[in-house]
C-alpha positions in Angstrom: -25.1 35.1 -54.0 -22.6 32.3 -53.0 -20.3 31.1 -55.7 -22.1 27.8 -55.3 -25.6 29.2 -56.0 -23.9 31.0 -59.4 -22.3 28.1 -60.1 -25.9 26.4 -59.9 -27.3 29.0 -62.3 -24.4 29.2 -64.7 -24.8 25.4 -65.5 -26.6 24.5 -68.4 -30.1 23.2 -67.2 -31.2 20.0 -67.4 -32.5 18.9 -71.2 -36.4 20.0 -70.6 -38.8 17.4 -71.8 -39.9 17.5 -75.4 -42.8 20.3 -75.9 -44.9 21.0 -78.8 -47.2 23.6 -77.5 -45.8 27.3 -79.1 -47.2 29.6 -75.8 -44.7 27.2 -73.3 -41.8 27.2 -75.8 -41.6 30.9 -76.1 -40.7 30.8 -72.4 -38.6 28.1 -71.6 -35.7 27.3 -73.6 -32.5 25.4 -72.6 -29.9 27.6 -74.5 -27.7 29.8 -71.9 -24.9 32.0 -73.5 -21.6 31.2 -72.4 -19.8 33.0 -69.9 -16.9 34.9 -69.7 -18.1 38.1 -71.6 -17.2 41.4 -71.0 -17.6 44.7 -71.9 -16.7 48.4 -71.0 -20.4 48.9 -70.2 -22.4 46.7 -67.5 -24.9 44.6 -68.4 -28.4 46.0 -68.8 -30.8 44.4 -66.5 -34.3 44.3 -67.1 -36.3 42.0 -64.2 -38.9 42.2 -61.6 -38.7 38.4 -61.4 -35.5 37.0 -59.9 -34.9 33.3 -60.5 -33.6 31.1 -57.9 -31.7 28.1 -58.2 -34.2 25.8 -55.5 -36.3 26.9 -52.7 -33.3 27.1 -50.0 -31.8 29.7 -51.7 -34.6 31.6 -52.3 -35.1 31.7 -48.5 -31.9 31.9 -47.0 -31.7 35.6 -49.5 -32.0 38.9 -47.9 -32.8 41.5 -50.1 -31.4 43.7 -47.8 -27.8 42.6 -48.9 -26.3 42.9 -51.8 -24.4 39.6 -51.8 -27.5 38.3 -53.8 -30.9 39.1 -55.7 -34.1 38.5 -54.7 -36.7 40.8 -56.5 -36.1 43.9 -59.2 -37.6 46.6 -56.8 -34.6 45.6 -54.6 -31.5 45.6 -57.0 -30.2 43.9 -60.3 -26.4 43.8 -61.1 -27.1 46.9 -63.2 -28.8 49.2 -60.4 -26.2 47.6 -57.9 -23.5 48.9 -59.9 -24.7 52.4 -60.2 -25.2 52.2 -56.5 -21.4 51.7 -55.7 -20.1 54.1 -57.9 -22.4 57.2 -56.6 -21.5 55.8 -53.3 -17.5 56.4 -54.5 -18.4 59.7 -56.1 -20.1 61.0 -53.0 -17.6 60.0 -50.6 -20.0 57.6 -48.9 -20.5 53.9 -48.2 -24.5 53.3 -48.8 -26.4 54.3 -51.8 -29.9 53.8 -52.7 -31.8 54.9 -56.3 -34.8 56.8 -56.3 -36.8 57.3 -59.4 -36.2 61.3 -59.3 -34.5 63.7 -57.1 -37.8 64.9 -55.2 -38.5 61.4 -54.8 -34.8 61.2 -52.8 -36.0 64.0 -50.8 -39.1 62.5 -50.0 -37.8 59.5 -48.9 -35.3 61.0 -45.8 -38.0 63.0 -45.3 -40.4 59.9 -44.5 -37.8 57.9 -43.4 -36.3 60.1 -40.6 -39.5 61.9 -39.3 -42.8 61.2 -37.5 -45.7 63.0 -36.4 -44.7 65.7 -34.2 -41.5 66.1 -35.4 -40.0 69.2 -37.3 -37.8 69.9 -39.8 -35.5 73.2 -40.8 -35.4 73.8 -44.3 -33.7 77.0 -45.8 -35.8 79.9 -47.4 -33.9 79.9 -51.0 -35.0 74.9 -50.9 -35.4 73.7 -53.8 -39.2 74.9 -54.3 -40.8 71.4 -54.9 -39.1 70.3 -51.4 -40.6 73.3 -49.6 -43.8 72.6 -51.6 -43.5 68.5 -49.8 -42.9 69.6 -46.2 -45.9 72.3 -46.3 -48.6 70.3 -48.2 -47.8 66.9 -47.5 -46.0 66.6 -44.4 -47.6 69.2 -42.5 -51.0 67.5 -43.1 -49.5 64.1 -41.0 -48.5 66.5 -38.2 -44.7 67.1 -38.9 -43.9 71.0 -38.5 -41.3 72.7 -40.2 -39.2 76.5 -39.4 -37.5 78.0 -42.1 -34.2 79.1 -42.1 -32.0 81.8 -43.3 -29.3 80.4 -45.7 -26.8 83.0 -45.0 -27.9 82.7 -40.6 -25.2 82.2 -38.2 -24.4 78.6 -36.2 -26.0 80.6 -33.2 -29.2 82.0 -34.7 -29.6 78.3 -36.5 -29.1 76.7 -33.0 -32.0 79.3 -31.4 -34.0 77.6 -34.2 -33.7 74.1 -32.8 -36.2 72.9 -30.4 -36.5 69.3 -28.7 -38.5 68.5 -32.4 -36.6 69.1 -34.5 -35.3 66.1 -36.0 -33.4 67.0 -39.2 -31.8 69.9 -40.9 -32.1 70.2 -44.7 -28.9 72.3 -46.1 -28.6 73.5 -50.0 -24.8 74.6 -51.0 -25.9 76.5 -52.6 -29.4 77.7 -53.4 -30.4 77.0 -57.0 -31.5 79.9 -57.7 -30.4 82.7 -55.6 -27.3 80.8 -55.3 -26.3 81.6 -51.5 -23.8 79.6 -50.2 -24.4 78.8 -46.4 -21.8 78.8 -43.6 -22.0 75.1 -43.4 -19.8 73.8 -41.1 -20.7 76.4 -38.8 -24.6 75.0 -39.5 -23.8 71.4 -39.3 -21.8 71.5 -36.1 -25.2 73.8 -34.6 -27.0 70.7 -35.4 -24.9 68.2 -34.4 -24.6 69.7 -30.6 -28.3 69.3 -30.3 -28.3 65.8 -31.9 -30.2 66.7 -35.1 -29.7 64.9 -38.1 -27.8 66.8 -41.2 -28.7 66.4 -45.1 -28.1 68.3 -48.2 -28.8 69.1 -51.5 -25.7 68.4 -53.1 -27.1 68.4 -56.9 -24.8 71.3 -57.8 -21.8 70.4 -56.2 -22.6 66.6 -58.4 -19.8 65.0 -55.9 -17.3 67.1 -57.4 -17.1 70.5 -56.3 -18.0 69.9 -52.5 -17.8 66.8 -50.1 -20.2 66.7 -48.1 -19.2 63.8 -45.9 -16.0 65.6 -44.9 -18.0 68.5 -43.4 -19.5 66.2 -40.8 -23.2 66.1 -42.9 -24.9 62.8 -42.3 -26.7 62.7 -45.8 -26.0 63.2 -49.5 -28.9 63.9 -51.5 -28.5 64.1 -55.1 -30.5 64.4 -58.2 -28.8 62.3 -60.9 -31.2 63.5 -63.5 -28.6 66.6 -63.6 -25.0 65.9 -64.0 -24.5 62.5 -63.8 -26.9 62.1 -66.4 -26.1 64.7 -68.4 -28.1 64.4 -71.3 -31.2 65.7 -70.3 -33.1 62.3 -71.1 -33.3 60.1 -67.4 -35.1 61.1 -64.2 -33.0 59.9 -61.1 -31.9 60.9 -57.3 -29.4 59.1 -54.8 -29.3 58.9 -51.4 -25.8 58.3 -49.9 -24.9 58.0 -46.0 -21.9 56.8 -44.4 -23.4 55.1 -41.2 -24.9 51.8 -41.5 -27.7 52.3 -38.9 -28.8 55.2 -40.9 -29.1 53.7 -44.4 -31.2 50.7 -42.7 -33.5 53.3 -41.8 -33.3 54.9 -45.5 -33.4 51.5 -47.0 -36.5 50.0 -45.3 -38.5 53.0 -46.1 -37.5 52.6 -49.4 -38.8 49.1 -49.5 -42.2 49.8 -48.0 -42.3 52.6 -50.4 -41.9 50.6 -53.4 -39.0 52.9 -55.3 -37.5 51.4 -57.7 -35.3 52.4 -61.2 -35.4 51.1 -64.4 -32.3 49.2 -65.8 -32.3 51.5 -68.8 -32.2 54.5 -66.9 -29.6 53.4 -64.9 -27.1 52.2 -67.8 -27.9 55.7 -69.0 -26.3 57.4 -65.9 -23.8 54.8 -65.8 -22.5 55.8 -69.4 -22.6 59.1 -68.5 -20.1 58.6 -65.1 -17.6 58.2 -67.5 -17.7 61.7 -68.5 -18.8 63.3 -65.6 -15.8 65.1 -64.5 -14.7 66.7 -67.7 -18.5 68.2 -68.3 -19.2 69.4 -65.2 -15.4 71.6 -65.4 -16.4 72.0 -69.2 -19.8 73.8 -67.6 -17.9 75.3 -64.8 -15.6 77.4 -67.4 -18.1 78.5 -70.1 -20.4 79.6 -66.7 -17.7 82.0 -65.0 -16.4 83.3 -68.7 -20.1 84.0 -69.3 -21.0 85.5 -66.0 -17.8 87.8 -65.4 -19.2 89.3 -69.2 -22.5 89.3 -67.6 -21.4 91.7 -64.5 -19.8 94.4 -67.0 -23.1 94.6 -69.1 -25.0 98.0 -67.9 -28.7 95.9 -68.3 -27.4 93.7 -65.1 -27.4 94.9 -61.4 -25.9 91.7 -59.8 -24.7 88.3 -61.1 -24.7 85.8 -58.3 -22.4 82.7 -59.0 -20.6 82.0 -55.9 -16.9 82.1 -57.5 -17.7 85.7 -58.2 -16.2 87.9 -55.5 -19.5 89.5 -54.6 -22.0 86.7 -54.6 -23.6 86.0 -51.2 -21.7 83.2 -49.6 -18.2 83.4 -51.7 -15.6 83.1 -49.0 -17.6 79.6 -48.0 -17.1 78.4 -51.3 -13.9 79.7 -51.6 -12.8 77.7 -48.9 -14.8 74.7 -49.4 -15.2 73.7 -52.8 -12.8 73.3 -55.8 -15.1 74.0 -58.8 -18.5 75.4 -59.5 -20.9 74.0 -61.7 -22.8 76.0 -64.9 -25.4 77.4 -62.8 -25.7 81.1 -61.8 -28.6 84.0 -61.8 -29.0 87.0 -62.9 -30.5 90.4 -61.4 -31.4 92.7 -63.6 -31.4 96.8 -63.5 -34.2 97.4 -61.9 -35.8 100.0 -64.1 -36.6 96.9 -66.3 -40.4 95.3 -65.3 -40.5 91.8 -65.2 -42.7 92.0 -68.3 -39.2 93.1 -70.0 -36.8 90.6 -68.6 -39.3 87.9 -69.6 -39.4 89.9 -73.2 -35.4 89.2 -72.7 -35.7 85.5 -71.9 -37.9 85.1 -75.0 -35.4 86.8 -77.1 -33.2 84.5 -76.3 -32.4 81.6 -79.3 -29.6 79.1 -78.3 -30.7 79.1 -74.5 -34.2 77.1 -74.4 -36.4 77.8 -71.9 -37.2 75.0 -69.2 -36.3 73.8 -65.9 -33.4 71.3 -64.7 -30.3 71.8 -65.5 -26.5 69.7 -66.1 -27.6 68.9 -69.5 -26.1 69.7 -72.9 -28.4 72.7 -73.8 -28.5 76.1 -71.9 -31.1 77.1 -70.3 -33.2 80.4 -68.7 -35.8 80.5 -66.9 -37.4 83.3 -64.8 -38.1 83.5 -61.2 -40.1 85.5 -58.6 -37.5 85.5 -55.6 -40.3 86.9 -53.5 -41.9 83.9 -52.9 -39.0 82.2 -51.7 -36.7 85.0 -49.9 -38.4 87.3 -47.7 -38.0 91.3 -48.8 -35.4 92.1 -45.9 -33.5 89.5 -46.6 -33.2 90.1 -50.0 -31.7 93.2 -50.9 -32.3 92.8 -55.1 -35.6 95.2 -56.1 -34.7 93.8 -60.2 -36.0 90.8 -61.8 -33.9 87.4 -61.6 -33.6 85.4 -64.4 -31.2 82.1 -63.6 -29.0 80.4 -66.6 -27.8 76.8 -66.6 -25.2 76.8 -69.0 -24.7 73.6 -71.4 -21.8 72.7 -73.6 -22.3 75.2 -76.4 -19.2 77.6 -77.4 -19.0 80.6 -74.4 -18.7 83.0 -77.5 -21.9 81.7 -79.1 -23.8 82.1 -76.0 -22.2 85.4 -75.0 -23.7 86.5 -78.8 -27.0 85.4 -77.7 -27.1 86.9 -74.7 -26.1 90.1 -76.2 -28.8 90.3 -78.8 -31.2 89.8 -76.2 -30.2 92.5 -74.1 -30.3 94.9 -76.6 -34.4 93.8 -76.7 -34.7 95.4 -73.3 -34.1 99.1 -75.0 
């Protein structure tokens, strides 16, 4: 918006001519509030309508460009905001808001492939992702392979084929919490020209950057950290090249996603506290899972700062922090009827999916029908905890009594 169009809409209109009818006062009224306000939170937009100040200016606007409104689906000052601070979180220079994270995923999926085109996805994706490629995308004639997380840059690159389009990465997996080799992955897909995006939920532009590792796109779903009070639905989509978020950004358009102003003020209050959660999470999560690897009920805890987990050295030499996410593999002489019996023994961790919020969280999981037998050496039962922002001892307490269910 030029400063001459705002100046235009700051003034105060033109006195209206005198109207008695009640239905066309309740809309139109001359009073504007002054200007100058400010506050330590943005505005809260709520439009689908823009207004424009005459019919020039409604035609010279692209809503392409942020330099000025044109409809709500495109961007208020509110969602714009929110857009240039995940942008600064993730390292990136483009954002675009999504109304959830499978909804993010969905959208570089439909923005960057066409029939006949395939895409590699890991074995441990994000289930509802997997669920997208196979049921929705396979039926329009776009193929997939999967992958393993913990392959080499040379058995990836025998997995590429002139098709393949795009490479899906997950650092790491949320629930069996592999941590891939991913430069080594990235540069296999960058020699062969294939486009590189990840998952990067966990990491919650914190822990990992992406960008740095050569990966063209940053996925994230904001319902998690950023959030962080279990209350908004959300995902992001950041790149660094411009040509690339054109792509992103027109299918978003013709697509029709949009986000609420409410929902994004809600992440937007949460930003500000971002950083000393997620390290808040990350200690309680490491203090409860070094407690969980002495406990004789547990055969394996994976969190990929423990020395042991699948994928450690990566992380060790990638990331600088590690969420409140991990699993647990129990002893396998316990049925899964048992560990369930253990999960619903449980009283300050609730059971249900997501995770980032203020509650902890367990929830059970059949690894077979993500990670094929040889590839997964674990015969026990996996039950995966988010931790929230409860005391470590308290939860450590509850965890105990629960464990001593399983006899």
């Amino acid at each position: 918006m030029s400063s001459q169009e705002q100046g235009q809409l700051d003034q105060k209109p033109p006195a209206a001519p005198q109207v008695q009818q009640l239905a066309t006062r309740l809309q139109h009224h001359p009073y504007a509030p002054p200007a100058g306000f400010a506050a330590v939170q943005p505005g809260v937009h709520h439009a689908s309508t823009v207004l424009f100040p005459n019919v020039a200016a409604m035609r010279a606007r692209d809503w392409r460009s942020k330099a000025g409104y044109t409809y709500g689906l495109h961007g208020t000052p509110t969602t714009f905001t929110l857009e240039e601070r995940i942008a600064t979180l993730d390292g990136g220079l483009h954002c675009i808001l999504c109304p959830s994270g499978l909804s993010a995923i969905a959208l570089i999926d439909l923005a960057l492939l066409q029939q006949g085109d395939t895409v590699l996805l890991p074995e441990n994706v994000y289930g509802p992702s997997r669920e997208l490629t196979e049921k929705f995308l396979g039926a329009w004639g776009i193929g997939h392979a999967l992958y393993d997380p913990l392959c080499s840059a040379a058995d990836l690159a025998a997995l590429i084929t002139p098709r393949t389009r795009l490479l899906w990465l997950e650092a790491p997996g949320s629930v069996t919490m592999e941590m891939p080799d991913l430069r080594g992955l990235v540069a296999a897909a960058r020699a062969h020209g294939v486009t590189t995006a990840i998952d990067a939920t966990w990491a919650a532009g914190i822990a990992l950057r992406p960008f740095d590792l050569g990966i063209d796109v940053v996925m994230q779903a904001l319902t998690k950290y950023q959030s962080g009070g279990a209350d908004v639905l959300m995902g992001s989509v950041t790149t660094r090249d411009a040509a690339l978020h054109e792509r992103l950004l027109l299918a978003h358009m013709r697509l029709g996603l949009g986000v609420g102003g409410d929902d994004a003020a809600r992440v937007l209050r949460g930003l500000h506290t971002l950083e000393l959660r997620y390290h808040a999470h990350d200690r309680a999560a490491r203090r409860i899972a070094t407690w969980l690897q002495s406990q004789p009920e547990v055969a394996q805890v994976l969190h990929p700062a423990l020395p042991g987990s699948p994928g450690h050295a990566v992380w060790k030499a990638e990331c600088s922090a590690a969420a409140g996410l991990f699993s647990v593999v129990f002893d396998p002489r316990y049925t899964p009827e048992q560990v369930d019996g253990f999960v619903d023994a449980l009283r300050l961790f609730k059971i249900g999916y997501s995770w980032g919020g203020p509650v902890s969280l367990a929830v059970p999981y059949d690894v077979s029908a993500m990670r094929p037998r040889g590839r997964w050496p674990h015969p026990g039962a996996l039950v995966r905890l988010a931790i929230g922002l409860e005391d470590a001892d308290d939860l450590i307490a509850d965890l105990q009594q629960a464990l001593a269910t399983l006899g």
